[in-house]
C-alpha positions in Angstrom: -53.0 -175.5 -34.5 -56.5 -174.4 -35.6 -58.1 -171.8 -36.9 -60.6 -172.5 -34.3 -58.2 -172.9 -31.8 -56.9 -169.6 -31.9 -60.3 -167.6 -32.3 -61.6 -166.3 -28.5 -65.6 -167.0 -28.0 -67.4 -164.0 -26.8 -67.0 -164.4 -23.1 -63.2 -165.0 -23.8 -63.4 -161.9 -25.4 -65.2 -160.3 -22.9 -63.1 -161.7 -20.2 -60.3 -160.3 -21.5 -61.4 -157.0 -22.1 -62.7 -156.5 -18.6 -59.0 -157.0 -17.6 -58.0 -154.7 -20.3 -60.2 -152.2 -19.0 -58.9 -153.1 -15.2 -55.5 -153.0 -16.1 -56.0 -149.6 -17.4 -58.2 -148.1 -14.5 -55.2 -149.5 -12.5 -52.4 -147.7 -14.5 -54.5 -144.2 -14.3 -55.0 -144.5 -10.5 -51.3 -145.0 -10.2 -50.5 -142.1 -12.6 -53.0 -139.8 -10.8 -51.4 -140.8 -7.2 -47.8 -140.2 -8.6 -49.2 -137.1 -10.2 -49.9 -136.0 -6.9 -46.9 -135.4 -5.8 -45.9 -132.9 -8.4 -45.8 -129.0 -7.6 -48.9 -127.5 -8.4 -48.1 -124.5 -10.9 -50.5 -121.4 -10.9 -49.5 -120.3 -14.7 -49.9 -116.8 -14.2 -47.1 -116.9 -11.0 -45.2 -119.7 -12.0 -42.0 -118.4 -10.7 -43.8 -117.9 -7.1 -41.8 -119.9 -4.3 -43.4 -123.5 -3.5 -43.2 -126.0 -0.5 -39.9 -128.3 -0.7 -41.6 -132.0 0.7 -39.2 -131.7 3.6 -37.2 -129.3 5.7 -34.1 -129.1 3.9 -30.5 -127.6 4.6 -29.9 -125.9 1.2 -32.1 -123.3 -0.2 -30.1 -122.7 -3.6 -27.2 -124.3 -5.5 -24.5 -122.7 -7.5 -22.7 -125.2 -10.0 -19.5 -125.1 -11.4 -19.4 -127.0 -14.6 -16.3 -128.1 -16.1 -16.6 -129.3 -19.9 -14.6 -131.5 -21.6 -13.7 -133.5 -19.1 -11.3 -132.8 -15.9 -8.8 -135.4 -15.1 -9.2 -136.5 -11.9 -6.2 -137.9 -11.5 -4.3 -134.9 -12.3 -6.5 -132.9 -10.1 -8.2 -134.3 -6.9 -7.7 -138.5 -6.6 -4.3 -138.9 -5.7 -2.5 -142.7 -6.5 0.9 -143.7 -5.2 0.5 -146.7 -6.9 0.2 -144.6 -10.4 3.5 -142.6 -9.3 4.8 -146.3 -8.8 4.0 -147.8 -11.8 4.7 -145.1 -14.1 5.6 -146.1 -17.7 4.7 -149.6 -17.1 1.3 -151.2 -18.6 -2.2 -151.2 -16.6 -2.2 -154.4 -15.1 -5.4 -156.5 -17.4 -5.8 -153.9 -19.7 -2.3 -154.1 -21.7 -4.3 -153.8 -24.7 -6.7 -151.3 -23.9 -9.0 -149.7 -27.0 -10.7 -146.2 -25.5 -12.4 -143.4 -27.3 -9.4 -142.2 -29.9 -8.1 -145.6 -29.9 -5.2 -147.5 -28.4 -3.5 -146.3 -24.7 0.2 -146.8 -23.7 1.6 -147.5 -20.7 0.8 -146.1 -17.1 1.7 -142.3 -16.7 2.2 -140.3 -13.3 0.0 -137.3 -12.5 1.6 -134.6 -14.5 1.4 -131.8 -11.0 2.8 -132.9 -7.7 -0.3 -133.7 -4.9 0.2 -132.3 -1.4 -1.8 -132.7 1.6 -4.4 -129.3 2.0 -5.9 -128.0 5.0 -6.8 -129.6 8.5 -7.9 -132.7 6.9 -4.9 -133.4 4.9 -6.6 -133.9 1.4 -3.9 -134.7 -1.2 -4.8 -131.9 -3.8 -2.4 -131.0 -7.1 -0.6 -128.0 -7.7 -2.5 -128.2 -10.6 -5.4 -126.3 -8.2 -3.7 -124.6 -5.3 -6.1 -122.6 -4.4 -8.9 -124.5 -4.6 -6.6 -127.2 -2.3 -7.1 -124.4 0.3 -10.5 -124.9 0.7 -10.6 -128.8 1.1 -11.7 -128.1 5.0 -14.9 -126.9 3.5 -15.6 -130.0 0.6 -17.3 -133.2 0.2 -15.1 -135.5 -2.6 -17.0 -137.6 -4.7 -14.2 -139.7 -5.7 -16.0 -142.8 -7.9 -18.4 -141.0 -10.2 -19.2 -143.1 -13.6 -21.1 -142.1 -16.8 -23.0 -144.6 -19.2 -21.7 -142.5 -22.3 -17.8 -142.0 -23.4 -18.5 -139.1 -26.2 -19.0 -135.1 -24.8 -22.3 -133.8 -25.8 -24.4 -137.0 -24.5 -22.1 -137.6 -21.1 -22.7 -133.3 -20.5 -26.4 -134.4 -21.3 -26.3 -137.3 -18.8 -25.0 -135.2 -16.0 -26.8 -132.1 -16.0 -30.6 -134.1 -17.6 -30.2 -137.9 -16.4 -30.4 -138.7 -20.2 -28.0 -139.4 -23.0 -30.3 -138.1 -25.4 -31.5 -134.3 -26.2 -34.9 -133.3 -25.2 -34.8 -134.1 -20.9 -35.3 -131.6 -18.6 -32.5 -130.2 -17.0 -31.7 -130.9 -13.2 -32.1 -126.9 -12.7 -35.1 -127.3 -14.6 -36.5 -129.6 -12.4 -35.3 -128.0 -9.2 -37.0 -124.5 -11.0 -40.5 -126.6 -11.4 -40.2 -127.8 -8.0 -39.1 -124.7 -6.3 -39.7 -121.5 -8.0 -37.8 -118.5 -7.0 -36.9 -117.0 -3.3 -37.2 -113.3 -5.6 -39.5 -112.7 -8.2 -37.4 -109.6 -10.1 -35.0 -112.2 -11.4 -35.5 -115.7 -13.2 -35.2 -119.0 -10.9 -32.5 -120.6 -13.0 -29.6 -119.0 -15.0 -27.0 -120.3 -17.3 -24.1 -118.0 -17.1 -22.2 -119.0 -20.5 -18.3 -119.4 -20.5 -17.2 -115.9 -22.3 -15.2 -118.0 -24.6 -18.3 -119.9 -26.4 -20.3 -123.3 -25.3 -20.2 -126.5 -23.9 -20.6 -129.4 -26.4 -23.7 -130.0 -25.7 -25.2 -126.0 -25.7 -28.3 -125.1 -24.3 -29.8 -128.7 -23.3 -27.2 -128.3 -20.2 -30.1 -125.9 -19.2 -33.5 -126.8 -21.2 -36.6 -127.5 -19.7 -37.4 -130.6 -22.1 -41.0 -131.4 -21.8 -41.6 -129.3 -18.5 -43.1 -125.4 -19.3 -40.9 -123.9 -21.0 -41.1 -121.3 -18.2 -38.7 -123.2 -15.6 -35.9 -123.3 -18.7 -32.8 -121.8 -17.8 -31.9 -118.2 -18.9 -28.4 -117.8 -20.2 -26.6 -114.8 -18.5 -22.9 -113.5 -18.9 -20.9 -111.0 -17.3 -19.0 -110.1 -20.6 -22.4 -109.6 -22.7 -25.3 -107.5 -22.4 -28.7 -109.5 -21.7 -30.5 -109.2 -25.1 -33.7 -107.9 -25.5 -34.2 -106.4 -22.0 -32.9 -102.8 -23.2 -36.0 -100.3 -24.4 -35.4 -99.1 -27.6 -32.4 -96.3 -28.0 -34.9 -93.8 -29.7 -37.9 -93.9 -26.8 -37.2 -91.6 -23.6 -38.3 -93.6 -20.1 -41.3 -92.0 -19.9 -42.3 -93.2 -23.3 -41.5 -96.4 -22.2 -43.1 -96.4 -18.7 -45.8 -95.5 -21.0 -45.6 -98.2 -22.9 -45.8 -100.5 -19.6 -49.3 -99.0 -18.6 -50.5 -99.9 -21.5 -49.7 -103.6 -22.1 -50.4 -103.7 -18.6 -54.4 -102.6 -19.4 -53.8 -105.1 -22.8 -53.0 -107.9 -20.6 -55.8 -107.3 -18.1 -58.2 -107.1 -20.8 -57.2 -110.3 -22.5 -57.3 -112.1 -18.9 -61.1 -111.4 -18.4 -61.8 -112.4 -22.0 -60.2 -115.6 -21.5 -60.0 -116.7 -17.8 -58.3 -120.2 -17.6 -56.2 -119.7 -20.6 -52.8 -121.0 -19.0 -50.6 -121.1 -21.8 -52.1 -117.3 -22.0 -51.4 -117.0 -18.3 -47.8 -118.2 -18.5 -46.9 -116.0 -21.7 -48.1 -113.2 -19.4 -46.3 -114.1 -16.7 -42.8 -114.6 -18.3 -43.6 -110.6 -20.2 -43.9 -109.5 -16.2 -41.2 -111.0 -15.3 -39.1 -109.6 -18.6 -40.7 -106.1 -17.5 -39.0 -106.8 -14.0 -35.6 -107.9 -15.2 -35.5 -104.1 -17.1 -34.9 -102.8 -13.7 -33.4 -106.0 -11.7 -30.2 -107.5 -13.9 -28.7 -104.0 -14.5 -28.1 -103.8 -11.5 -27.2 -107.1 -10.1 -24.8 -107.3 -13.4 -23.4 -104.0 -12.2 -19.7 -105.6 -10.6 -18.1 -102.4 -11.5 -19.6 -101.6 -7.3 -17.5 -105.0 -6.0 -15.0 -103.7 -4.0 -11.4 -103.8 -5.3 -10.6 -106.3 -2.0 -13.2 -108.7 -3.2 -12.3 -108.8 -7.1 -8.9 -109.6 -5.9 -10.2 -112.4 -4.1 -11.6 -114.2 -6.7 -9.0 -113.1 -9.4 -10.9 -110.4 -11.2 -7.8 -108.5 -11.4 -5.9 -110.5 -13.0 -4.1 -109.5 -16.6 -5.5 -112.8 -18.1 -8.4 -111.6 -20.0 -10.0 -115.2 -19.1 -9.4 -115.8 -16.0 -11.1 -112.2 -15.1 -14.1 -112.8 -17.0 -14.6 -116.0 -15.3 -13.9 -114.4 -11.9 -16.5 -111.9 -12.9 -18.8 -114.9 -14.0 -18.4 -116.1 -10.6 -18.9 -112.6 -8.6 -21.9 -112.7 -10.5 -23.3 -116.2 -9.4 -22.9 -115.0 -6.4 -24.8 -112.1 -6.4 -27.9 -113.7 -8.5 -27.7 -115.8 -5.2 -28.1 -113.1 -3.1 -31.0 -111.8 -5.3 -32.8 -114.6 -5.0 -31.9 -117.1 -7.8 -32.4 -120.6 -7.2 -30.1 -122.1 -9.1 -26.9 -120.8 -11.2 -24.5 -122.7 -13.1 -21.8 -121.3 -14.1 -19.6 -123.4 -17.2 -16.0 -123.3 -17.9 -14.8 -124.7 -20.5 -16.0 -123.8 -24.7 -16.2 -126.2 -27.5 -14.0 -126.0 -30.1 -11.5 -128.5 -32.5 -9.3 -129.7 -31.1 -10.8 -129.5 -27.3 -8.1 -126.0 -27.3 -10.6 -124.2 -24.7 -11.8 -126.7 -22.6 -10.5 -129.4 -20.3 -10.0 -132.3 -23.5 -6.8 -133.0 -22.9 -6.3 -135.8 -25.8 -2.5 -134.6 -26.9 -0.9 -131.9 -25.0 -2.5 -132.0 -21.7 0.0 -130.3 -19.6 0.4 -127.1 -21.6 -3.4 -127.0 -22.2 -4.5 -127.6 -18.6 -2.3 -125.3 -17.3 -3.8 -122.3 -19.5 -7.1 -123.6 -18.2 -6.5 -124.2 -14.7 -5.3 -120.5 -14.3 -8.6 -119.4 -15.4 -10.6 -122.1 -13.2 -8.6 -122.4 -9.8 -8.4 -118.4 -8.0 -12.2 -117.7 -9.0 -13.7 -120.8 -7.9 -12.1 -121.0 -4.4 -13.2 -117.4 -4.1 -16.4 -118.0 -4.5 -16.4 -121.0 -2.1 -14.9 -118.3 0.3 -16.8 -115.4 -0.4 -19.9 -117.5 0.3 -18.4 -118.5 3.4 -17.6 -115.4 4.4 -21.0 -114.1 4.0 -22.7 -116.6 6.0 -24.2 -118.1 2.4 -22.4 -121.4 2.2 -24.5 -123.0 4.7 -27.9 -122.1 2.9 -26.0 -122.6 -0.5 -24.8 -126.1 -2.5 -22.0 -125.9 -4.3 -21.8 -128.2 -6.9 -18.1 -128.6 -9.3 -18.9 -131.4 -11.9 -17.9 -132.4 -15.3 -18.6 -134.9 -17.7 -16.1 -137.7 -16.7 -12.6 -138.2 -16.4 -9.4 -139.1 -18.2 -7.5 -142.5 -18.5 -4.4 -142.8 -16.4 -1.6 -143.6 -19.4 -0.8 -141.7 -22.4 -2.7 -142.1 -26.0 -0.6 -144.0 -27.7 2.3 -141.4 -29.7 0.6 -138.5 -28.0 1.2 -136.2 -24.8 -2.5 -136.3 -23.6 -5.0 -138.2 -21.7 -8.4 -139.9 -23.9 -11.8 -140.1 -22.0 -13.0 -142.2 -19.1 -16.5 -142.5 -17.6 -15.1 -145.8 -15.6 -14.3 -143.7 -12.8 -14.3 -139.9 -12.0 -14.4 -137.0 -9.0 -17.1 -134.3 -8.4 -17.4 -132.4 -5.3 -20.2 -130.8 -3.3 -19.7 -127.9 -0.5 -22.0 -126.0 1.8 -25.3 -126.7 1.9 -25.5 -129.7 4.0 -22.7 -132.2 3.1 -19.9 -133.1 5.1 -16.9 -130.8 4.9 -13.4 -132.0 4.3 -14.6 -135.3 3.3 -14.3 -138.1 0.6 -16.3 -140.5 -0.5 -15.7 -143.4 -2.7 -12.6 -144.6 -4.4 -11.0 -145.7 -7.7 -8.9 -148.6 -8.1 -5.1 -148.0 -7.5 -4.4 -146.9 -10.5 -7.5 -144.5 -10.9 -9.4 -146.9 -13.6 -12.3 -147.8 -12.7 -14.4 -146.7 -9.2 -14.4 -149.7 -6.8 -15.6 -148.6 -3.6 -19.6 -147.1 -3.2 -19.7 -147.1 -7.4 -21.8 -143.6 -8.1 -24.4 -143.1 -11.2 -25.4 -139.4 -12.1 -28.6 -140.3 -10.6 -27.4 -140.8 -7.1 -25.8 -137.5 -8.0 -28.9 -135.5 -9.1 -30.8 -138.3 -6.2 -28.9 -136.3 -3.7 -28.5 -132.6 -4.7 -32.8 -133.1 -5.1 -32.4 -134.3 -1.3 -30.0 -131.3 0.0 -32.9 -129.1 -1.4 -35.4 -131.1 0.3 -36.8 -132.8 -2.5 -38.0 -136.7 -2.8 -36.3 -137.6 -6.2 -38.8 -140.3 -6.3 -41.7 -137.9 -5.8 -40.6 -135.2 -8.4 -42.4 -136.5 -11.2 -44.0 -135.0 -14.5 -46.7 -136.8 -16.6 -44.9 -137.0 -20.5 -46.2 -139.3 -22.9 -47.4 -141.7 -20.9 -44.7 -141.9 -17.8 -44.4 -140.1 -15.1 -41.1 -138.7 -16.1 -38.3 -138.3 -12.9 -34.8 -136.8 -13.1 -33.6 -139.5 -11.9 -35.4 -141.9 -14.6 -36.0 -145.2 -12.4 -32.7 -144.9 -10.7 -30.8 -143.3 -7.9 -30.1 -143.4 -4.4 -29.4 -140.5 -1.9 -25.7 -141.1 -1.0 -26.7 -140.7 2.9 -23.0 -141.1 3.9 -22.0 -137.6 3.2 -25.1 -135.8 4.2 -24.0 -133.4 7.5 
């Protein structure tokens, strides 16, 4: 071809740039439209309670995260056929290659299921108590993951994304929502007292929304830092002290009106200020009466499993102060996967240190909630990051990962109760029947709160940025 055949005249050229320039008109009208229906933020109150885009059941949402990966198969999706065709190979998949490397043959859940409750849900032993309460939950039974490897599967379930730097779904549901109290943040992180989950604090950043609507990390066990006045200032010395960056703050307000970044750095002080007074006492469980620490195992001997009750008493009652959204995590990094739910080589022994720490507390709170009328107003949300192959690593006692195929579960707050949805393959493989992503996950738990998944946007770089990315459906089946 030409030189000259490949030069553009001028009214090619100017052709061409008038649909350029269409094109991009077209692409800002769009953005501006979809921009719409984002929450509009006043900086200076940006924790102030906002307009859900429709009447919705739930008004808050405690989850219960489990990291390192709960096996479902030991837990909550019960196969005869695995019982059946114990120590023989997986039917097509002889050979199979996971995560660690090679698997052996087919091997029986390791805890006998029973049926539980009115609607006879085969539960393990494994989780007794939490097999009481199967009247009140909604089974997610065919959860998958795109990722295989911890930190970017936690990542996937609790941002949408693989990668670091997402918004977290509380995150999002902060931005969206604000708080129903304005002494207390709208999103906490309540740490397992052990350590963290693999992937640390982007299970609750805020990624490229405000870094307002970021989670704050709580814990029963530790003091909140940098809440306490200094030891050697008396409290009228500190009261003091409040006038007076009050009249600072003023004064910099009318210097410069319409600074938001100003506004919001203001606003989060205030709301520190507030927290001086509020999360002493709401993290004051030493007033729970004895009946109700014994329902959710507070107790107990086992340092653990108390401090996790108490982590859950404590969800709780950020729920009654108005928090929108608390997640609570069980389960600490470490070599090895020793305190978490990464059972690769001696998955009995481990999971039964783990369970006793995970089961009491968490069926207390469903039933505490209940109890208190709060359920119905309240998701309840148990997740982890996927779930375990049904044979044995080769030469080893222990289960390797699997995001073919997993279980969740939702309660309260609009879902159907005693109910499952979705199904693995016989063997507990691969999910077959109504396949789940983590978006229809978020997709719905955005719905329950009266949220359009598809409206919830943010403008980043160029996109207007979703939890749900370009995906999800509301899984309207289970929906009350």
């Amino acid at each position: 071809m030409s030189l000259s055949a490949c030069l553009l005249d001028r009214r090619q050229f100017l052709a061409g740039t008038w649909q350029g320039l269409s094109a991009i008109a077209l692409g800002a009208m769009l953005a501006d439209e979809a921009g719409a229906t984002s929450p509009k933020i006043d900086p200076s109150r940006p924790y102030a309670p906002r307009q859900p885009h429709f009447s919705p059941p739930a008004q808050q949402v405690i989850e219960v995260f489990c990291s390192g990966a709960l096996s479902h198969v030991d837990t909550f999706d019960y196969k005869p056929e695995l019982i059946r065709y114990h120590g023989q190979p997986l039917p097509g998949q002889e050979r199979l290659i996971s995560f660690q490397g090679p698997n052996g043959n087919l091997t029986q859940p390791l805890w006998e299921f029973r049926p539980r409750g009115q609607c006879q849900k085969m539960v393990s032993d494994l989780l007794p108590h939490i097999g009481t309460m199967a009247d009140d939950i909604c089974f997610l039974h065919s959860l998958t993951n795109k990722s295989n490897t911890h930190g970017p599967a936690e990542n996937v379930m609790n941002t949408g994304f693989a990668f670091d730097g997402f918004p977290s779904k509380g995150a999002w549901i902060n931005y969206a929502l604000g708080s129903l109290g304005q002494n207390l943040p709208a999103f906490v992180a309540i740490e397992d007292p052990r350590g963290m989950p693999q992937s640390g604090p982007n299970n609750w950043a805020h990624g490229f929304l405000p870094a307002a609507f970021q989670g704050t990390p709580f814990s029963s066990t530790k003091p909140i830092r940098h809440l306490q006045p200094p030891p050697d200032t008396t409290h009228s010395q500190n009261r003091a002290a409040g006038r007076t960056l009050a009249l600072l703050e003023r004064e910099n307000q009318q210097r410069f009106p319409g600074d938001q970044e100003l506004a919001a750095r203001l606003a989060s002080y205030q709301l520190a200020a507030r927290m001086q007074l509020s999360v002493p006492e709401v993290a004051n469980l030493k007033d729970e009466p004895p009946h109700i620490r014994r329902l959710y195992g507070a107790d107990s001997s086992n340092r653990a499993k108390a401090a996790f009750a108490e982590n859950c008493i404590l969800a709780r009652r950020l729920v009654e102060g108005g928090v929108r959204f608390v997640q609570i995590f069980n389960g600490a990094y470490a070599s090895g996967g020793r305190l978490n739910w990464d059972g690769h080589s001696q998955l009995k022994s481990q999971y039964e240190v783990h369970a006793q720490i995970l089961d009491q507390p968490v069926a207390g709170l469903l039933r505490d909630l209940k109890q208190r009328g709060l359920l119905d107003s309240t998701l309840v949300v148990f997740a982890t990051e996927f779930g375990r192959m049904p044979m044995f690593q080769v030469g080893t006692y222990g289960r390797d990962h699997n995001p073919y195929g997993f279980t969740c579960w939702l309660a309260g707050g609009g879902v159907k109760a005693g109910y499952s949805y979705g199904a693995t393959d016989e063997f507990g493989f691969k999910a077959q029947e109504n396949v789940l992503t983590p978006h229809d996950f978020h997709a719905t738990i955005l719905h329950l709160l009266g949220l359009d998944h598809e409206a919830l946007t943010f403008y980043h770089n160029g996109i207007q940025r979703r939890l749900t990315d370009v995906h999800g459906r509301v899984i309207q089946e289970i929906l009350a």
